[in-house]
N, CA, C and O of each residue as an XYZ file, in Angstrom:
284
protein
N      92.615      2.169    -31.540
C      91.815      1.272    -30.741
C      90.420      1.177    -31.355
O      89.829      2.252    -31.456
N      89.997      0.443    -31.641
C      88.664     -0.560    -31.988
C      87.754      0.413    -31.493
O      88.314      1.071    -30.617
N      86.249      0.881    -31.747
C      85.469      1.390    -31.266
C      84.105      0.549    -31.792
O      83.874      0.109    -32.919
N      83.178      0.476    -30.409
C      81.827      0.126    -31.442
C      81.245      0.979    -31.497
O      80.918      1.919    -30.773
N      80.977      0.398    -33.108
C      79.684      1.422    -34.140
C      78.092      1.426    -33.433
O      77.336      2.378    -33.628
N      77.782      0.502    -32.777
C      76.475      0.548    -32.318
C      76.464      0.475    -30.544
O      77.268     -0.024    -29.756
N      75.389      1.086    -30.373
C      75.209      0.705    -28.613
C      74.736     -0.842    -28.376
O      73.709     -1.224    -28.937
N      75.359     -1.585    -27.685
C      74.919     -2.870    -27.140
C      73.732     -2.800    -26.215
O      73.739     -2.083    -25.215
N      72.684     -3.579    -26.575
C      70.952     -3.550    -26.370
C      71.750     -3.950    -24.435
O      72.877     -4.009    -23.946
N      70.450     -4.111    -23.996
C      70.232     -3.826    -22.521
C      70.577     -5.880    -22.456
O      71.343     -6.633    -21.854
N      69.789     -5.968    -23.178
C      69.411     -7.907    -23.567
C      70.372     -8.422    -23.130
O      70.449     -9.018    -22.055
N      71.615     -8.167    -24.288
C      73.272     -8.716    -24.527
C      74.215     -8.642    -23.627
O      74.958     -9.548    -23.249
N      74.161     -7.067    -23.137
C      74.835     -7.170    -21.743
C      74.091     -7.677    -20.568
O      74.801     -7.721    -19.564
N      72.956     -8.045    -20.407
C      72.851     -8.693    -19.297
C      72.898    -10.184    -19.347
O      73.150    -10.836    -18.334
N      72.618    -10.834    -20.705
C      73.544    -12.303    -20.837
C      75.054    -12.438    -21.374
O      75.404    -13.491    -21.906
N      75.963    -11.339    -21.226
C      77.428    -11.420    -21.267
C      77.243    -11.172    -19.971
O      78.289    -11.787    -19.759
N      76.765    -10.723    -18.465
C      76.878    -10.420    -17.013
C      76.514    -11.705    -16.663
O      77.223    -12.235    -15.807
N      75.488    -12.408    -17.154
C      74.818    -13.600    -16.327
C      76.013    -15.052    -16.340
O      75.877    -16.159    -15.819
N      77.002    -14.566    -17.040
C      78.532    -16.073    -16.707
C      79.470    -15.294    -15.784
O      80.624    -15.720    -15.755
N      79.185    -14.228    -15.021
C      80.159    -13.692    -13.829
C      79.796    -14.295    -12.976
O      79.543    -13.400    -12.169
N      79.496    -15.432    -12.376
C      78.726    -15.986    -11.397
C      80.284    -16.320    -10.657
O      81.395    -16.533    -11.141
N      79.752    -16.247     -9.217
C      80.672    -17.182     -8.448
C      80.327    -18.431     -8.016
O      79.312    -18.869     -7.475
N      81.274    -18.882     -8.325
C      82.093    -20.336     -7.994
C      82.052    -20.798     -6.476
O      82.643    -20.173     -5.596
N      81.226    -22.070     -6.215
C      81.464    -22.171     -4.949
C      83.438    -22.974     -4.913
O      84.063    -23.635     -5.743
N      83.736    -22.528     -3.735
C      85.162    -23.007     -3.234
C      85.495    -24.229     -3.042
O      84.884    -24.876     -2.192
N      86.326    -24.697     -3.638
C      87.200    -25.746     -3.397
C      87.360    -26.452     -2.623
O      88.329    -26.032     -1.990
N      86.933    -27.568     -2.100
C      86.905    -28.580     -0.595
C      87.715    -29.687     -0.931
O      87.652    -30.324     -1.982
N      88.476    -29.880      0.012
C      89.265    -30.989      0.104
C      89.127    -31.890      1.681
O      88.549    -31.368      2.634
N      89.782    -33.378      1.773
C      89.268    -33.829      2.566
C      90.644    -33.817      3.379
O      91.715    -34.079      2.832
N      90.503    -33.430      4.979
C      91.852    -33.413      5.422
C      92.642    -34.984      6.001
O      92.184    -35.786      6.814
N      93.840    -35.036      5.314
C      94.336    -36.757      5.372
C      93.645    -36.836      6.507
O      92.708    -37.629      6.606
N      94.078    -35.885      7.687
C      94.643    -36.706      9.431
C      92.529    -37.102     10.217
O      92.042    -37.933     10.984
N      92.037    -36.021      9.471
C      90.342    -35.895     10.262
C      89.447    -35.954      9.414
O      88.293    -35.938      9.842
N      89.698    -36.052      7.741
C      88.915    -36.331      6.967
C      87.689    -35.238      7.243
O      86.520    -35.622      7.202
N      87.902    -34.374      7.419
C      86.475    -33.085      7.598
C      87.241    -32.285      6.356
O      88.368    -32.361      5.869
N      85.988    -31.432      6.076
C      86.572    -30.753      4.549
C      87.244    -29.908      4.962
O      87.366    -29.694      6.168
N      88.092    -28.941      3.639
C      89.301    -27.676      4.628
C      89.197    -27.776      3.082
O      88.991    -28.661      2.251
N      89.556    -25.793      3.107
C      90.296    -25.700      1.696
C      91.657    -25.914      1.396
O      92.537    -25.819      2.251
N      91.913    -26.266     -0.063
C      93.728    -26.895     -0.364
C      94.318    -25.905      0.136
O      93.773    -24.802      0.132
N      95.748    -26.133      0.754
C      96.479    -25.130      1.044
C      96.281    -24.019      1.631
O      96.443    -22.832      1.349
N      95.557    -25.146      3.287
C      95.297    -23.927      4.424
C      95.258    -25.110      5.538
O      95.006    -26.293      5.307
N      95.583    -24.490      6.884
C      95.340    -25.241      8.032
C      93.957    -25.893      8.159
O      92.912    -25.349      7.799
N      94.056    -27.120      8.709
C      92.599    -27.776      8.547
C      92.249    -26.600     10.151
O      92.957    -26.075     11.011
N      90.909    -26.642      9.865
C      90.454    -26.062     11.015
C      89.561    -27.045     12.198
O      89.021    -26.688     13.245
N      89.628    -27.999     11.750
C      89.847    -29.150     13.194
C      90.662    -29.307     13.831
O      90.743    -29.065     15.035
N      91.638    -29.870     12.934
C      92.171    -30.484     13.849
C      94.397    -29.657     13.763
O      95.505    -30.124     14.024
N      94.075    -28.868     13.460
C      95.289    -27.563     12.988
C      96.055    -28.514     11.999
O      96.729    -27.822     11.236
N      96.154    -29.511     11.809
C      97.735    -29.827     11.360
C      97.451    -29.398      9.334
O      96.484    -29.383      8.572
N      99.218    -29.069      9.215
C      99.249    -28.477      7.774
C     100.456    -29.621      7.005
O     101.518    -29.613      7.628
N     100.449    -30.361      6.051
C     101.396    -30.864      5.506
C     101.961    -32.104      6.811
O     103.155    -32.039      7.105
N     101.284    -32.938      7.376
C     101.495    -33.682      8.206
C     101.838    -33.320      9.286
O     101.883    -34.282     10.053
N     102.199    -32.088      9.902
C     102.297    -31.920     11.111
C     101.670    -30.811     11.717
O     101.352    -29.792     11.104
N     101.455    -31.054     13.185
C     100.721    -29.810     13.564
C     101.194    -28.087     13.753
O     102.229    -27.805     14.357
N     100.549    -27.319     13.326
C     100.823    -26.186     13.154
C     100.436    -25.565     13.936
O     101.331    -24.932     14.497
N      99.110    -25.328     14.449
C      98.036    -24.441     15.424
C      97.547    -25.970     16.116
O      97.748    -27.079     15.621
N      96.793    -25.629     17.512
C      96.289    -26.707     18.434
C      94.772    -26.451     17.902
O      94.376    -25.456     17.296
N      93.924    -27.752     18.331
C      92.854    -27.803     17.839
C      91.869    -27.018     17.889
O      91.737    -26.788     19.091
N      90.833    -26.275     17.145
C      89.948    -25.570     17.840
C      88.934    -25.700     18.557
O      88.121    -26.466     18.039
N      88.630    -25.305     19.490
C      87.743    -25.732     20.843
C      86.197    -25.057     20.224
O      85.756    -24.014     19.742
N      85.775    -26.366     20.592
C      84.363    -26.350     20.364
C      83.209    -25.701     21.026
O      82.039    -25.438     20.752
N      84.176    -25.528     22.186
C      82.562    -24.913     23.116
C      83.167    -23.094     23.147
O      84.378    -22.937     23.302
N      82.430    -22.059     23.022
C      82.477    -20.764     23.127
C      82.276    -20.575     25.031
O      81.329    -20.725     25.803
N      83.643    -20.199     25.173
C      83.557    -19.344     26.891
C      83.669    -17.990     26.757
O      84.681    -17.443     26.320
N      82.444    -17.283     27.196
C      81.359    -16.061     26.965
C      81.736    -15.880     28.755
O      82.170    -16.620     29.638
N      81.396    -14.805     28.676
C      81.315    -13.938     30.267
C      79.715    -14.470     30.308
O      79.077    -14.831     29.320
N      79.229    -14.427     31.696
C      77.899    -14.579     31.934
C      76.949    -13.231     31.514
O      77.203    -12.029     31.599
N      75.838    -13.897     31.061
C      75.233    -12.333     30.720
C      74.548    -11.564     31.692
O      73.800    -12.020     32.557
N      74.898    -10.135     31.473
C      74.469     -9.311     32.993
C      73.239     -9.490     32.583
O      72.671     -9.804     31.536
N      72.837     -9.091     34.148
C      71.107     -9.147     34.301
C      70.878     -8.021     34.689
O      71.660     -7.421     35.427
N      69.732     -7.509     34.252
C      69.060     -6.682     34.804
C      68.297     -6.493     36.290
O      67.167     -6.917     36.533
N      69.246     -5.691     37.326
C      68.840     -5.392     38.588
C      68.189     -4.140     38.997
O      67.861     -3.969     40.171
């Protein structure tokens, strides 16, 4: 196996590190609601997967218990 002869400067490895960047994700537009969703996942509007519905829609408003008060 190959060995290197010299130590690689501090410089080199940190511009061979600086192309590990992440990638923002993949958006697609969903046929049925046209809101973005990633490929090859339930839209999360409106559930449906491959033309039909899979999961029911997700509800928009959050139902929370009331918050206790201090008595």
């Amino acid at each position: 196996m190959a060995v290197p002869k010299k130590k690689q400067s501090h410089s080199r490895t940190a511009k061979r590190r600086a192309q590990h960047k992440i990638s923002a994700p993949a958006l697609n537009a969903c046929p049925r609601c046209h809101s973005p969703r990633r490929p090859h996942r339930v839209c999360p509007v409106c559930g449906t997967y491959a033309g039909r519905e899979v999961v029911g829609p997700a509800a928009h408003e959050h139902e929370h218990e009331p918050e206790h008060e201090d008595q």
